[in-house]
Backbone of each chain as ProteinMPNN parsed JSONL, in Angstrom:
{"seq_chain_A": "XXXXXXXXXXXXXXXXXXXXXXXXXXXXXXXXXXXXXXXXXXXXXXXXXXXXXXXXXXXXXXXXXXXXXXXXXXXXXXXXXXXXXXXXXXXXXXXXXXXXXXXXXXXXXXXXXXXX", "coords_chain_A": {"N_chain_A": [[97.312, 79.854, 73.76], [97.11, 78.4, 70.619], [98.689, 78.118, 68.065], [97.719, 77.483, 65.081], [98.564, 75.771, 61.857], [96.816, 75.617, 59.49], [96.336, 73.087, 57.336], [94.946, 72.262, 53.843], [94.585, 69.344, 52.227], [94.249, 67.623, 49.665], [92.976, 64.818, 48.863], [93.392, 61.987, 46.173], [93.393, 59.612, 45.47], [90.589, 56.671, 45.966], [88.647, 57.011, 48.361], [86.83, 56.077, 50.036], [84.622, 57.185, 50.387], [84.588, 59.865, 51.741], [84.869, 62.97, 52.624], [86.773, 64.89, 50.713], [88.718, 66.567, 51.753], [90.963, 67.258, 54.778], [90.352, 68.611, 56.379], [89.743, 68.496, 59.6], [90.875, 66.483, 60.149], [93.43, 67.502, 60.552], [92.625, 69.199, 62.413], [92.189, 67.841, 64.639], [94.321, 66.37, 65.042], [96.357, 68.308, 65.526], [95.411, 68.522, 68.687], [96.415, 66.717, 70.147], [97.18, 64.869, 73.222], [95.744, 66.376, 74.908], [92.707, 66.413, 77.073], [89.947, 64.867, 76.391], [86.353, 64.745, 75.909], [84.644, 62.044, 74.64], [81.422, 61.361, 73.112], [78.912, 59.301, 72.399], [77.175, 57.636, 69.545], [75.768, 55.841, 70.646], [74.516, 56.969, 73.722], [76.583, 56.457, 75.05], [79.279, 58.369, 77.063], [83.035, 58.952, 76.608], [85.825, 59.461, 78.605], [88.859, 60.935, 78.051], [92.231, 60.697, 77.112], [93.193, 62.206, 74.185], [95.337, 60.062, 72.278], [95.751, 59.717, 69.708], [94.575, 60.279, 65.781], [92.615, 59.204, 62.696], [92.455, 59.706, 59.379], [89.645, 58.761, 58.725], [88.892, 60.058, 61.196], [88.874, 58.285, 62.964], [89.452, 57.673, 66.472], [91.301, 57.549, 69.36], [91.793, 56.788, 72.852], [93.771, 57.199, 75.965], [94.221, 56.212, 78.915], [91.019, 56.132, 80.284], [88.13, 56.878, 81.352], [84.674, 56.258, 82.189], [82.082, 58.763, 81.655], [79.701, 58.257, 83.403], [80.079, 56.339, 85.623], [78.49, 53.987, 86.869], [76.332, 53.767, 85.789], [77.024, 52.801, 83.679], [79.156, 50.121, 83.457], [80.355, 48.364, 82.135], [82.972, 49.337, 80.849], [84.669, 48.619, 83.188], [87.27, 47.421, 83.191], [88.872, 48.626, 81.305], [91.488, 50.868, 79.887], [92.934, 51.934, 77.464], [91.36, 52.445, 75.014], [89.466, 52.365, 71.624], [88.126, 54.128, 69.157], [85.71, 54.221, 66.775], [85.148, 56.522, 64.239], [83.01, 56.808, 62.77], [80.543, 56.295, 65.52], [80.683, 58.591, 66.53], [79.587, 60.673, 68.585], [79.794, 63.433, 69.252], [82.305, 65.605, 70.197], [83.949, 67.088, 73.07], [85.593, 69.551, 74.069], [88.076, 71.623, 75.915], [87.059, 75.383, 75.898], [89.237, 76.615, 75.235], [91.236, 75.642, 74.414], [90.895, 75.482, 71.729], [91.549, 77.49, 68.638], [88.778, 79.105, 67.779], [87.82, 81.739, 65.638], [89.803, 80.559, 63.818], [89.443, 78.098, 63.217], [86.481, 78.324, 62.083], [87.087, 80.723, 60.334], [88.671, 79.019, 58.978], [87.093, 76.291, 58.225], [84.761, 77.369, 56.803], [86.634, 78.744, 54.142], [86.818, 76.257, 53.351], [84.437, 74.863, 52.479], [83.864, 76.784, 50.815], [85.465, 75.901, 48.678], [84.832, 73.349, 48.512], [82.45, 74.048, 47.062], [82.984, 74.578, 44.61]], "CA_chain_A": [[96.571, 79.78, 72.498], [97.601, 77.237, 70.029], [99.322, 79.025, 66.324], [97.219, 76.483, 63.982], [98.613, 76.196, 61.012], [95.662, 74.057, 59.004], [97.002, 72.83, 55.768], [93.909, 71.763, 53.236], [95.339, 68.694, 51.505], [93.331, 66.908, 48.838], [93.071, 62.915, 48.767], [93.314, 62.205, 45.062], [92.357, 58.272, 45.034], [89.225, 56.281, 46.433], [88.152, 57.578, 49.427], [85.645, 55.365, 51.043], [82.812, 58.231, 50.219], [84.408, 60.806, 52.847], [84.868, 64.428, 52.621], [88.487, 64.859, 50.192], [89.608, 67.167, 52.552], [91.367, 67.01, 55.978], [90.846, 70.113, 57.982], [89.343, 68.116, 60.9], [91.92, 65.963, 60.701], [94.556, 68.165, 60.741], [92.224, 69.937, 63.81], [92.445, 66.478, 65.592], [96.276, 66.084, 65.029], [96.777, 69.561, 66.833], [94.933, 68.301, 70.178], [96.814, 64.981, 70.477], [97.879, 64.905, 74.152], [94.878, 66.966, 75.627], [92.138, 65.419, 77.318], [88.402, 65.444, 75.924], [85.238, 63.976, 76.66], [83.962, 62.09, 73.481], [80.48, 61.269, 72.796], [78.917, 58.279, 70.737], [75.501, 57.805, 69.366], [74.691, 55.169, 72.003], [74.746, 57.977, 74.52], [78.189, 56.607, 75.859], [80.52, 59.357, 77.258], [84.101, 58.468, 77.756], [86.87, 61.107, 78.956], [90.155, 59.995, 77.711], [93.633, 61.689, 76.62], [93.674, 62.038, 73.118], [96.356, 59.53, 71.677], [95.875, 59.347, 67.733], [93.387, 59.926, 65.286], [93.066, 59.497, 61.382], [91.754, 60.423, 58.268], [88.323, 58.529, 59.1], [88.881, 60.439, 62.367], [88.692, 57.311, 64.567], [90.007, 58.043, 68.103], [92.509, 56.697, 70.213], [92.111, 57.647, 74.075], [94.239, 56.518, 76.857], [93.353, 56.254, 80.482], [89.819, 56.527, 79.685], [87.266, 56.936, 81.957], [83.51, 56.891, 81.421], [81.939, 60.387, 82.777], [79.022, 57.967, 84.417], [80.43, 54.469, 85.392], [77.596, 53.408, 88.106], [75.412, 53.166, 84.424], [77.943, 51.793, 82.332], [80.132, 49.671, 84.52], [81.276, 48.049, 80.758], [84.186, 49.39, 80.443], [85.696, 49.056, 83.843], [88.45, 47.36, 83.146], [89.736, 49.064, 80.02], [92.571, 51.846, 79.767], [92.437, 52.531, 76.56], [90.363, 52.61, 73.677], [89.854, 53.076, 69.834], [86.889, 54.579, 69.027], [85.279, 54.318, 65.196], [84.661, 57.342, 63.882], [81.173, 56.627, 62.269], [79.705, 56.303, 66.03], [81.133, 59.742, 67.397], [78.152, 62.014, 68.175], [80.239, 64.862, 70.282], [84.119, 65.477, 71.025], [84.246, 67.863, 74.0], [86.822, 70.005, 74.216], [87.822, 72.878, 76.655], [87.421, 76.151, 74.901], [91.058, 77.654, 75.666], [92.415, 74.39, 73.485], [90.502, 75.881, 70.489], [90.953, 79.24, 68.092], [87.272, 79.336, 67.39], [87.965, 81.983, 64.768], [90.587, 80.513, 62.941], [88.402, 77.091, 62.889], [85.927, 78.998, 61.264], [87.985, 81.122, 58.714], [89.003, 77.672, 57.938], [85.799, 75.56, 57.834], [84.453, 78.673, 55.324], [86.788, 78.749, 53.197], [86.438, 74.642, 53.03], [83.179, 74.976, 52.411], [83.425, 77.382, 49.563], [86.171, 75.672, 47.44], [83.82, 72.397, 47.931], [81.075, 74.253, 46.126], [83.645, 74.783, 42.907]], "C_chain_A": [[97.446, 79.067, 71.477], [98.062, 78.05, 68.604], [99.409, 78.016, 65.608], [97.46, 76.689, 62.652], [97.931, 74.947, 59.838], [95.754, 73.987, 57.668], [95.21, 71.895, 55.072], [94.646, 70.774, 52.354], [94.084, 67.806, 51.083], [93.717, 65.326, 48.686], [92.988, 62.824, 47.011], [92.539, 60.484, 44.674], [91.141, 58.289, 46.045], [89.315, 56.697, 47.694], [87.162, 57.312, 50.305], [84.767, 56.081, 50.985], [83.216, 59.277, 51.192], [84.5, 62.109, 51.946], [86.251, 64.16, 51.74], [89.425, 65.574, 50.646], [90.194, 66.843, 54.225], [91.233, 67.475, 56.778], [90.334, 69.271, 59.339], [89.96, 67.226, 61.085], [93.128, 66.481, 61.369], [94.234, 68.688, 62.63], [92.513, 69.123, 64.944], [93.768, 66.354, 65.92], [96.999, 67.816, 66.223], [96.552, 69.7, 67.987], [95.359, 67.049, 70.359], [97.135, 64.987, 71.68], [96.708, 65.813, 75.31], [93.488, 66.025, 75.979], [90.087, 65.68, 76.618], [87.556, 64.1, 76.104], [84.508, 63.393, 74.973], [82.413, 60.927, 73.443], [79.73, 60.656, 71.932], [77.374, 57.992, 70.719], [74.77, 56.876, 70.357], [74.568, 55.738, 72.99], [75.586, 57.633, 75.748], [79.127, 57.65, 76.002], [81.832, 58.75, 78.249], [85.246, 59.846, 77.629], [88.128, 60.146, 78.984], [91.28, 60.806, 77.266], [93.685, 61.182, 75.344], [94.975, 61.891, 72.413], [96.568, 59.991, 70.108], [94.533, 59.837, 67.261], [94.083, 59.86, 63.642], [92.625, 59.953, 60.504], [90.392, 60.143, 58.314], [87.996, 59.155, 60.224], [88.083, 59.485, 63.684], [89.443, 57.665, 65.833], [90.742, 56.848, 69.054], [92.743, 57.323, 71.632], [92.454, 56.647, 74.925], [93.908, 57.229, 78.365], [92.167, 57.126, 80.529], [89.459, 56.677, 81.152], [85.934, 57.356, 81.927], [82.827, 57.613, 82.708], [80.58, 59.393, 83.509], [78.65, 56.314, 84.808], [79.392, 53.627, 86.204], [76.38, 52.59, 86.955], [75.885, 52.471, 83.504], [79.367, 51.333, 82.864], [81.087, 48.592, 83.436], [82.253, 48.31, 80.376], [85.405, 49.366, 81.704], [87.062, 48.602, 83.949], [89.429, 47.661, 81.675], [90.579, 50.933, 80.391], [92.265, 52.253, 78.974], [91.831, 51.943, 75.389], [90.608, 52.803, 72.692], [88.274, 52.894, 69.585], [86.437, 54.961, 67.36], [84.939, 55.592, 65.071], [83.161, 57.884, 63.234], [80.58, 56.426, 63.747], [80.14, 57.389, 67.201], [79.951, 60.685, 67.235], [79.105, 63.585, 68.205], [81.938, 64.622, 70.302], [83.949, 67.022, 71.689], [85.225, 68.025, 74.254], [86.499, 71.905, 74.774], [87.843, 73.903, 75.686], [88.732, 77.098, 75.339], [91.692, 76.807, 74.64], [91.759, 74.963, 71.985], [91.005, 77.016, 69.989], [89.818, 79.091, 67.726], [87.141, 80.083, 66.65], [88.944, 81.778, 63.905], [89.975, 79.05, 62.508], [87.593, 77.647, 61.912], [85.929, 79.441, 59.952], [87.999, 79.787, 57.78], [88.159, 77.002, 57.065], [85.351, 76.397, 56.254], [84.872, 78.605, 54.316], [86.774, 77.454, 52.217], [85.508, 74.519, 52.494], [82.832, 76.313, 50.51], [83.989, 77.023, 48.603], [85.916, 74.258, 47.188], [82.968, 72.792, 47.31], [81.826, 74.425, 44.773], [83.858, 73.558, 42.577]], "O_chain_A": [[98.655, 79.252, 71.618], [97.123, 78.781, 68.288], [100.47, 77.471, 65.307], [96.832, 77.574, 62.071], [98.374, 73.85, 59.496], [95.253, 74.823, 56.917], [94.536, 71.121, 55.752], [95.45, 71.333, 51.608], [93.191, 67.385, 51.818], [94.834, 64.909, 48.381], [92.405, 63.798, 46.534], [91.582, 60.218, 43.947], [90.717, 59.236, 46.709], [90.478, 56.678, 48.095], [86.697, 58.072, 51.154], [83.793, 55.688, 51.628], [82.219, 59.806, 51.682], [84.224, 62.167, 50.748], [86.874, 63.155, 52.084], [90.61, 65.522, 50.316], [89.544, 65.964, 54.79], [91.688, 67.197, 57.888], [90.867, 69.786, 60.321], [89.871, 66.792, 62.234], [93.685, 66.075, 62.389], [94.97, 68.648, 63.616], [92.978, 69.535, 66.007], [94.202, 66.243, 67.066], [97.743, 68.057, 67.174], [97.08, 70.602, 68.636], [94.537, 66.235, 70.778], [98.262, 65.398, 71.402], [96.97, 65.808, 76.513], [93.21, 65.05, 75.281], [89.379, 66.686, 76.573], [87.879, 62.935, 76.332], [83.946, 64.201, 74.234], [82.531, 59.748, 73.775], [79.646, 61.099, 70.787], [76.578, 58.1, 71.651], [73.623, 56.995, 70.788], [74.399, 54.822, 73.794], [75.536, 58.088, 76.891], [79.844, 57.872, 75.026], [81.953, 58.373, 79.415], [85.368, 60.79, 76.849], [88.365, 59.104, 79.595], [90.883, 61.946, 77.024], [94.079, 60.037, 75.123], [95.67, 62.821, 72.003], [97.545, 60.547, 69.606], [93.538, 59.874, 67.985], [95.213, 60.167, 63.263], [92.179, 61.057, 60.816], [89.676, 61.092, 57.993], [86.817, 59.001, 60.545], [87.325, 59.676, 64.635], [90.498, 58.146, 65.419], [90.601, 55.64, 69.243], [93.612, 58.18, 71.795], [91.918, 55.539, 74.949], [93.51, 58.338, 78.722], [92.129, 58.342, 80.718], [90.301, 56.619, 82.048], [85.701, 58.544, 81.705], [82.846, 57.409, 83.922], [80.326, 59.986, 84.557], [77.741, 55.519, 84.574], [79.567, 52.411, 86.119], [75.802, 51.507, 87.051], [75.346, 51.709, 82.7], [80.424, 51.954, 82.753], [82.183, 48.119, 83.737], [82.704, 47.615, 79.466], [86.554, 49.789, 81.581], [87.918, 49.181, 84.617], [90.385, 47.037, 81.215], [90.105, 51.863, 81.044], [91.332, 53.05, 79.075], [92.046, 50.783, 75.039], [91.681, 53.32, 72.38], [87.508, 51.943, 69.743], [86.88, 55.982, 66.835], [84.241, 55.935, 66.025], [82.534, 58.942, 63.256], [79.41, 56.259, 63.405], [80.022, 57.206, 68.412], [79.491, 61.254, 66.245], [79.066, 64.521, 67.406], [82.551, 63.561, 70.412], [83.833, 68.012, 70.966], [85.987, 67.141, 74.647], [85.694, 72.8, 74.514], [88.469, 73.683, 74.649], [88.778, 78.268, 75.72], [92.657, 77.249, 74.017], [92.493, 74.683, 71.038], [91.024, 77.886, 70.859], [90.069, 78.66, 66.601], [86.037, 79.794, 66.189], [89.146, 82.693, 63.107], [90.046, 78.844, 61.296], [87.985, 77.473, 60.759], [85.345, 79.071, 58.933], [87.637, 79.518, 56.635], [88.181, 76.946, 55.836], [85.565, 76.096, 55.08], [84.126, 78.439, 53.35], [86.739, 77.404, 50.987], [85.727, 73.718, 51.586], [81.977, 76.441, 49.634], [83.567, 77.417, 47.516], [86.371, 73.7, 46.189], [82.382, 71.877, 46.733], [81.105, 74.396, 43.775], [84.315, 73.289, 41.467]]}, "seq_chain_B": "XXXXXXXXXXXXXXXXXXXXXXXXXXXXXXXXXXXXXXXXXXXXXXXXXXXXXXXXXXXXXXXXXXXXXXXXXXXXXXXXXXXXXXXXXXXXXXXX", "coords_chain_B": {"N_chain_B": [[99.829, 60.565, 60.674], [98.504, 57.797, 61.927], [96.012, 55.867, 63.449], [96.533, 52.967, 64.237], [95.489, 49.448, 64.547], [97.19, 47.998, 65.504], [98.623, 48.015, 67.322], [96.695, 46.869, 69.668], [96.553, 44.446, 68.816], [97.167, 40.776, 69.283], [96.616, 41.004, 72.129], [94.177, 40.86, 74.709], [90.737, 42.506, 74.46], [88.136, 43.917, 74.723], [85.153, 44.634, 72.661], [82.646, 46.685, 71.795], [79.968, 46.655, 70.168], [77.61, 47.927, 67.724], [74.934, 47.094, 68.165], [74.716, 47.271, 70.294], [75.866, 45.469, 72.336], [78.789, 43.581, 74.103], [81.77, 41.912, 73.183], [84.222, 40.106, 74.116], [87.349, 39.695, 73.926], [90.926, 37.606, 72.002], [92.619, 40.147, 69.665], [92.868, 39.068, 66.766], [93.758, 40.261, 64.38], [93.005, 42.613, 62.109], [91.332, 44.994, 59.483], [91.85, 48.076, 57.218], [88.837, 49.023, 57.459], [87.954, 48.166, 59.792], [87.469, 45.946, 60.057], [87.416, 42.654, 61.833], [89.336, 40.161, 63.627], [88.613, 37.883, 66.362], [89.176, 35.527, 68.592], [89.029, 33.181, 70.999], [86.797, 34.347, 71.549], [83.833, 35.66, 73.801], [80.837, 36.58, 74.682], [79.698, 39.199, 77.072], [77.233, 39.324, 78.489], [75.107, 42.076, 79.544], [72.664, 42.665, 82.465], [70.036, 44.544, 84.351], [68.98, 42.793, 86.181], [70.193, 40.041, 86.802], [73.595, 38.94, 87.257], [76.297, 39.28, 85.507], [76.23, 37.626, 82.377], [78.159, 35.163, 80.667], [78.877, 34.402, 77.357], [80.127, 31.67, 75.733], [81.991, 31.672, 72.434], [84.226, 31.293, 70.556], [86.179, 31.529, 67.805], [85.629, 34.482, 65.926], [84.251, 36.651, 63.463], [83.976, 40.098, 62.926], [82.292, 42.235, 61.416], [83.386, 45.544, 59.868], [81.203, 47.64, 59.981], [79.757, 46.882, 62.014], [81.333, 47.753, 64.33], [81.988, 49.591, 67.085], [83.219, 50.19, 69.409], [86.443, 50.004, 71.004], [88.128, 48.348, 73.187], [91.141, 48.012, 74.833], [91.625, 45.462, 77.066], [92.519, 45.902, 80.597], [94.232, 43.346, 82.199], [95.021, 42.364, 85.007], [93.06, 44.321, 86.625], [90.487, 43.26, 85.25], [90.548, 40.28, 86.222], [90.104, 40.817, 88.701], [87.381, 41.901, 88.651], [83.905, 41.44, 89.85], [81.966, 39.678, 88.576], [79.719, 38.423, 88.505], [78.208, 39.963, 90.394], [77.931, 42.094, 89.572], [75.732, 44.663, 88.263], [74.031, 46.545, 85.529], [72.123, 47.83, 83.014], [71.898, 46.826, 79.71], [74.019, 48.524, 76.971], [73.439, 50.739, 74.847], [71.7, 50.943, 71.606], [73.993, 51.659, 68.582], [72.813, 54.917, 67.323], [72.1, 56.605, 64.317]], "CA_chain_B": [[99.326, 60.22, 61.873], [97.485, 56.344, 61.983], [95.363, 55.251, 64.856], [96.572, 51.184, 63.96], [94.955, 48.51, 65.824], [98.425, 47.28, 65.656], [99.115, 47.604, 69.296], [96.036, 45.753, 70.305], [96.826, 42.639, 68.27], [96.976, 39.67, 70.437], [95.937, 41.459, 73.787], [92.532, 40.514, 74.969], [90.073, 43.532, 73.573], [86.478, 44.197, 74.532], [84.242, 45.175, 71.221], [81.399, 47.259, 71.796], [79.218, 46.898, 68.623], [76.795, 48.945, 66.985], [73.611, 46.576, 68.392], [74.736, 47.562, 71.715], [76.551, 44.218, 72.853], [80.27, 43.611, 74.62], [82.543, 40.952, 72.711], [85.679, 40.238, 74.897], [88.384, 38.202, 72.928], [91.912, 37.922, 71.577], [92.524, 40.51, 68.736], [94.39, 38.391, 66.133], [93.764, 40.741, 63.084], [92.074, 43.69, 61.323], [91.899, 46.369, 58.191], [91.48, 49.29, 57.087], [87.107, 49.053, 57.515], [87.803, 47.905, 61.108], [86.968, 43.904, 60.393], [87.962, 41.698, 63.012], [88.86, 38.72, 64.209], [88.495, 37.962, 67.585], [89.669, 34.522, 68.709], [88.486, 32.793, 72.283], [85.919, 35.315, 72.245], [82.659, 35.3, 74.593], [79.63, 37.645, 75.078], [79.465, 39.563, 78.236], [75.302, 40.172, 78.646], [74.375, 42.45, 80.958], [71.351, 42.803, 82.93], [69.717, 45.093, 85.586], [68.523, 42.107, 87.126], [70.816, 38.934, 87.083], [75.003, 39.474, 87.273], [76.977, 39.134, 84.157], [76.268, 36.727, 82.074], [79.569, 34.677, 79.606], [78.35, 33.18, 76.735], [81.1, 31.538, 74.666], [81.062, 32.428, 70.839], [84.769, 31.119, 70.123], [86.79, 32.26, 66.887], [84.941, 34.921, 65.136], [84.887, 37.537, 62.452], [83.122, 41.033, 63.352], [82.505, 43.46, 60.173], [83.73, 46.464, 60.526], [80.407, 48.23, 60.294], [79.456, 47.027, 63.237], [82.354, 48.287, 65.44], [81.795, 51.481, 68.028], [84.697, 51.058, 70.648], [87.544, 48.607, 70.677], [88.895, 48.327, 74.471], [91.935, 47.144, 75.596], [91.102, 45.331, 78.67], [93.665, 45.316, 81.686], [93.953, 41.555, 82.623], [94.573, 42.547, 86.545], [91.783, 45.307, 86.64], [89.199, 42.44, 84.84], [90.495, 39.313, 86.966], [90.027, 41.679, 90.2], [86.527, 41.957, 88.232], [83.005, 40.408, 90.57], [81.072, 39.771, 87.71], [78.485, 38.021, 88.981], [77.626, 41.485, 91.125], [77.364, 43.252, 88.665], [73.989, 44.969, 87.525], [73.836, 47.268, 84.651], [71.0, 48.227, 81.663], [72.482, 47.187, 78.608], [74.432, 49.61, 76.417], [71.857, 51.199, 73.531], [72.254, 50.672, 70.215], [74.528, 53.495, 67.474], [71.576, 55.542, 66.288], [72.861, 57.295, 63.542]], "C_chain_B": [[98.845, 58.881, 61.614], [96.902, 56.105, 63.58], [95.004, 53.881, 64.438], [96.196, 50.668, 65.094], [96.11, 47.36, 66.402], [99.061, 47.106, 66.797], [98.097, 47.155, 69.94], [96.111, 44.437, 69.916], [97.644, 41.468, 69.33], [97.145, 40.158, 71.92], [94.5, 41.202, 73.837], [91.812, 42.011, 75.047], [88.497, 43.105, 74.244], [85.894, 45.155, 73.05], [82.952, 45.409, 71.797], [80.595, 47.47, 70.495], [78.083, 47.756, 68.972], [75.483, 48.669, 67.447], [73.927, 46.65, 70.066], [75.642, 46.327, 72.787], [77.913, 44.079, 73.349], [80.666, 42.261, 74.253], [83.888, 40.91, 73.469], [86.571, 38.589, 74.185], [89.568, 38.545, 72.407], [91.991, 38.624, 70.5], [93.161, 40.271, 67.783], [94.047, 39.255, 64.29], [92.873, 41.615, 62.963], [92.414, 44.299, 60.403], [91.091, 47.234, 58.299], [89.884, 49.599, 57.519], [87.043, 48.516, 58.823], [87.403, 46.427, 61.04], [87.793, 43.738, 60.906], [88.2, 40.656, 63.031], [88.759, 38.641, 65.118], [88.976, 36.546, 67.756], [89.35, 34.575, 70.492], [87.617, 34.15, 72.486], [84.574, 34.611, 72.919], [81.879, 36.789, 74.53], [79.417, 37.751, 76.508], [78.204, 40.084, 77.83], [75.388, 40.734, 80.121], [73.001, 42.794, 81.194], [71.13, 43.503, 84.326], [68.983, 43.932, 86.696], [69.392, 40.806, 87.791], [72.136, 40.428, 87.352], [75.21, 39.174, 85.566], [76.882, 37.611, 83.634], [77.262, 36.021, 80.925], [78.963, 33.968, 78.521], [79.461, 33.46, 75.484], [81.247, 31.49, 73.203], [82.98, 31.564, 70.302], [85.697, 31.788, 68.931], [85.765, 32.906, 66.021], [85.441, 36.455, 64.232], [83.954, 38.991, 62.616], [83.33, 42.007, 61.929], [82.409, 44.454, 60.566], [82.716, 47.838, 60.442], [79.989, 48.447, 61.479], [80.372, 47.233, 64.384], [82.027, 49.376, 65.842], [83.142, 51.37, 68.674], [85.289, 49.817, 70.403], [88.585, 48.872, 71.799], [90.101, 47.532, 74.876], [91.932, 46.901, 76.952], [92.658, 44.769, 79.126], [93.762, 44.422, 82.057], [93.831, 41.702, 84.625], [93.502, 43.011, 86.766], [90.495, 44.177, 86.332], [89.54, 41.032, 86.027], [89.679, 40.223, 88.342], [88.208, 41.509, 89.97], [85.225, 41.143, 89.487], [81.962, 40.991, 89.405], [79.925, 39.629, 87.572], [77.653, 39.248, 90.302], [77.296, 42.553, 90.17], [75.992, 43.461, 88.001], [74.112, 46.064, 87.041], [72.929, 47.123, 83.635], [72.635, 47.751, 80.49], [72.992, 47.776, 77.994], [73.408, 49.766, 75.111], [72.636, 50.755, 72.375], [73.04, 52.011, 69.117], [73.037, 53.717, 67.119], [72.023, 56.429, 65.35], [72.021, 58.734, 62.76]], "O_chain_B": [[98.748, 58.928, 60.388], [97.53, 56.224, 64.632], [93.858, 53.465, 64.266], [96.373, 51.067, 66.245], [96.067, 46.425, 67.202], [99.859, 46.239, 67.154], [98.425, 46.907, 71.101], [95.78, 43.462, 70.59], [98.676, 41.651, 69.977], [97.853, 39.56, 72.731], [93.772, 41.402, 72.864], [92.413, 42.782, 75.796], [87.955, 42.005, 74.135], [86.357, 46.224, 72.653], [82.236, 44.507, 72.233], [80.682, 48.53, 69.875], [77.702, 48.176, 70.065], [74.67, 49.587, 67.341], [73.268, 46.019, 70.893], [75.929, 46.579, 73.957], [78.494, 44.891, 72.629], [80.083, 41.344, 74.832], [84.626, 41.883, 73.307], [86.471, 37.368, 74.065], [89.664, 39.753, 72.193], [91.357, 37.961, 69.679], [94.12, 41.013, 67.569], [94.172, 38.645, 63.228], [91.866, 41.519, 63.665], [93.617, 44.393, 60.163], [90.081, 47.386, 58.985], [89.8, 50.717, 58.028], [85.872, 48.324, 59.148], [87.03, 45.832, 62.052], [88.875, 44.313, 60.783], [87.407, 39.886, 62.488], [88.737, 39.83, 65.436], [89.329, 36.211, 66.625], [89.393, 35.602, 71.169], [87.762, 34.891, 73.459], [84.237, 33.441, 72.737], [82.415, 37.882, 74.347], [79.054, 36.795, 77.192], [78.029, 41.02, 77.051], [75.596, 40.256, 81.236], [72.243, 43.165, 80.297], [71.811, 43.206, 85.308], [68.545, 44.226, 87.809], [69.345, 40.542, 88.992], [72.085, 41.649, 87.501], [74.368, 38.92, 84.705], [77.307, 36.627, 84.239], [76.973, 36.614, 79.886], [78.504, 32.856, 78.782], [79.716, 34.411, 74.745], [80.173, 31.123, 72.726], [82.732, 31.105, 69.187], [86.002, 32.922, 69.299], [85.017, 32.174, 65.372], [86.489, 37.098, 64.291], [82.819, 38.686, 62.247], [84.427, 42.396, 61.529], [81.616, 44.719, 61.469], [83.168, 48.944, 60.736], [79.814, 49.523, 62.051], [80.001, 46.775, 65.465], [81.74, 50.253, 65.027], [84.033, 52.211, 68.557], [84.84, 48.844, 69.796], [89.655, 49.441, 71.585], [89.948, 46.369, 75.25], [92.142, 47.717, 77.85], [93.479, 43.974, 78.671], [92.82, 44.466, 82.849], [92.913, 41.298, 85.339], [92.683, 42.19, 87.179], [89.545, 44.194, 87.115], [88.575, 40.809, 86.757], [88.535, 39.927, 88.687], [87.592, 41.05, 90.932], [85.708, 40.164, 90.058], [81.4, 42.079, 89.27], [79.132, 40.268, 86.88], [76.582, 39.056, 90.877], [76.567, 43.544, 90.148], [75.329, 42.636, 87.372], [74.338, 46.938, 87.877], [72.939, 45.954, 83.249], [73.804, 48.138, 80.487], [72.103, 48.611, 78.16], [72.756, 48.86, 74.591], [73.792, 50.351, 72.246], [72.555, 53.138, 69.007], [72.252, 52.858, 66.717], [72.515, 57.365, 65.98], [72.643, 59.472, 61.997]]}, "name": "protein", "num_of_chains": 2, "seq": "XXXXXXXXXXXXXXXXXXXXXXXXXXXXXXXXXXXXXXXXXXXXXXXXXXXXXXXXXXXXXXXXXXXXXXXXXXXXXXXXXXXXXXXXXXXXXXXXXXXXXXXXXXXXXXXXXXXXXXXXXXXXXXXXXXXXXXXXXXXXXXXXXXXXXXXXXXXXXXXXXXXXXXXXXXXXXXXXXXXXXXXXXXXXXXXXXXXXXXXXXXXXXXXXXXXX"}
């Protein structure tokens, strides 16, 4: 079990229109090295080892592989990837790599000190 | 943390855009909004009926709206490639 310690840090300039907080960055930065299956609105799934991500939470997976290559034979000669963050539907991830209540706690209290 | 496109710059890159399409070309630049350049790029079309089809497009500039994936292609793995065998559906378009 992973001892997440999820720092809320505020962006203070322009911000391209996102969220001013980080927690799902931070959440991203704590699974760097694990492998997950991510999910994009063209209903591409590729399974890749999460390298990088950033504050737009674009994705960076190495030795990809897409979960059904016989349909999407497009990527067969690529390793790795960088994946925009604006066309991520899904990021699949085992649940053992999560706290699922400390996500939560978190999200919540995110969520209530955006409404002030 | 950064996830820079700084280690794909001048390696040959497949671009999967947003209208569903595969751009394969040198990556000689980008920023922060994901714009591109691409340089000796071409359009890989695919089709469930023909093989792969190349159609050459040369030096171009991709806005970084329309970016989904940004592949670094293996040069052995793609030479090894039988392109003209290949039969695949198109990739869909982002629906957002």
């Amino acid at each position: 079990m992973l001892d997440l310690q999820l720092q809320i840090t505020y962006l203070n300039d322009y911000t391209f229109g996102f969220i001013k907080t980080l927690l799902f960055y931070s959440f991203f930065k704590s699974l760097v090295g694990k492998d997950v299956v991510v999910e994009l609105k063209n209903d591409l799934s590729i399974c890749g080892t999460l390298h990088s991500v950033d504050q737009y939470l674009n994705i960076k997976l190495t030795d990809i592989s897409v979960t059904d290559p016989e349909k999407y034979p497009h990527m067969l000669s690529v390793k790795n990837c960088f994946i925009r963050g604006s066309v991520v539907r899904y990021v699949q991830l085992p649940a053992d790599e999560v706290d699922t209540q400390l996500l939560q706690d978190a999200a919540r209290k995110e969520a209530l000190q955006q409404k002030q | 943390m950064s996830t820079a496109l700084e280690s794909y710059i001048n390696r040959t890159v497949a671009v999967v855009t947003s209208d569903g399409r595969m751009i394969v070309g040198t990556l000689k630049g980008f920023d922060q909004t994901i714009n591109l350049i691409l340089d000796e790029s071409h359009e890989r079309v695919f089709s469930s009926s023909q093989g792969v089809e190349q159609v050459v497009l040369g030096l171009y500039i991709v806005r970084g709206d329309n970016v989904a994936v940004i592949g670094e292609i293996d040069e052995d793995t793609d030479s090894s490639l039988d392109l003209g065998n290949i039969r695949a559906e198109p990739l869909n378009s982002i629906v957002h």
